[in-house]
N, C-alpha and C positions, 0 to 999 in steps of 0.2 A: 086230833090224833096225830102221832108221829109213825113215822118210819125212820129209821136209824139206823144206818151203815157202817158199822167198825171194820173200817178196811186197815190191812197190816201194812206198816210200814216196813221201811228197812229195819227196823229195830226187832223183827219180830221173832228173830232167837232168844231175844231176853224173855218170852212169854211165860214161861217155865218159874222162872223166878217169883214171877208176878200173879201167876192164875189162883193163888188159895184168897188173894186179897180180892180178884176180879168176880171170884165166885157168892166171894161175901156179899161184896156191893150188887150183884145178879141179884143176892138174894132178897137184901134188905128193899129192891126196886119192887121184885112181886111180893113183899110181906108188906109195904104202904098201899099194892093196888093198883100202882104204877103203870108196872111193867105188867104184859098182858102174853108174850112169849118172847123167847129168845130163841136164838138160833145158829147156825151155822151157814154162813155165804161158801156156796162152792163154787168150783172147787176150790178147797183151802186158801179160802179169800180174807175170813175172817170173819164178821159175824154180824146179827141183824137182834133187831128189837123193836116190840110194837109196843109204842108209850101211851096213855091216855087218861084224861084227868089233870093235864099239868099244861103252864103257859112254856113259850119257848125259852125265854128267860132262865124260871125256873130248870127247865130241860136240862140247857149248856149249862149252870151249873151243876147238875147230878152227875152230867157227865165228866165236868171235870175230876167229880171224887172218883173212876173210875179207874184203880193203877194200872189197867192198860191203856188209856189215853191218858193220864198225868205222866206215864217214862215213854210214852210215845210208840208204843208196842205197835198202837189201832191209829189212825185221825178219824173223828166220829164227821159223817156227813147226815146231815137231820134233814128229814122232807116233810111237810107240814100235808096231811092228808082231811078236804072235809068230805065225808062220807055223802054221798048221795043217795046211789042203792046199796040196798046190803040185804042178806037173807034174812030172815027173820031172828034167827039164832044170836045172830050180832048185833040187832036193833038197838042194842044197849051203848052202841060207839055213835050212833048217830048224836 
């Protein structure tokens, strides 16, 4: 399981431009299964996402199709999480 970091660059007035194409690839992440939630880093930091099912590899390239980390809006920081405990609810990330 990941954690994922889209922290904003200095680039990050161009986001506007960019968000209907970022929204897309949000989406196409949770319609493969992916992606498990997204989020917003506060304050207005930028943004988070909890990945699983996928190697790291694979990871850094999905995030490259992201067009806010391909124009440099975000830089993605990936933390490789192995679950130990978890509530029963999530049993499913172990």
């Amino acid at each position: 399981m990941f954690i994922v970091f889209l922290r904003f660059s200095d680039n990050r007035h161009q986001a506007s431009q960019f968000l209907e194409g970022h929204n897309a690839w949000l989406k196409r992440g949770f319609d493969t299964g992916t992606f498990l939630l997204a989020g917003s880093l506060q304050p207005d930091a930028g943004g988070s996402i909890l990945a699983h099912k996928i190697d790291r590899n694979r990871l850094e390239a999905l995030l490259e199709e992201d067009p806010f980390v391909a124009q440099r809006v975000v830089s993605a920081e990936i933390h490789e999480v192995t679950p130990g405990r978890v509530d029963e609810r999530l049993a499913f990330l172990k």
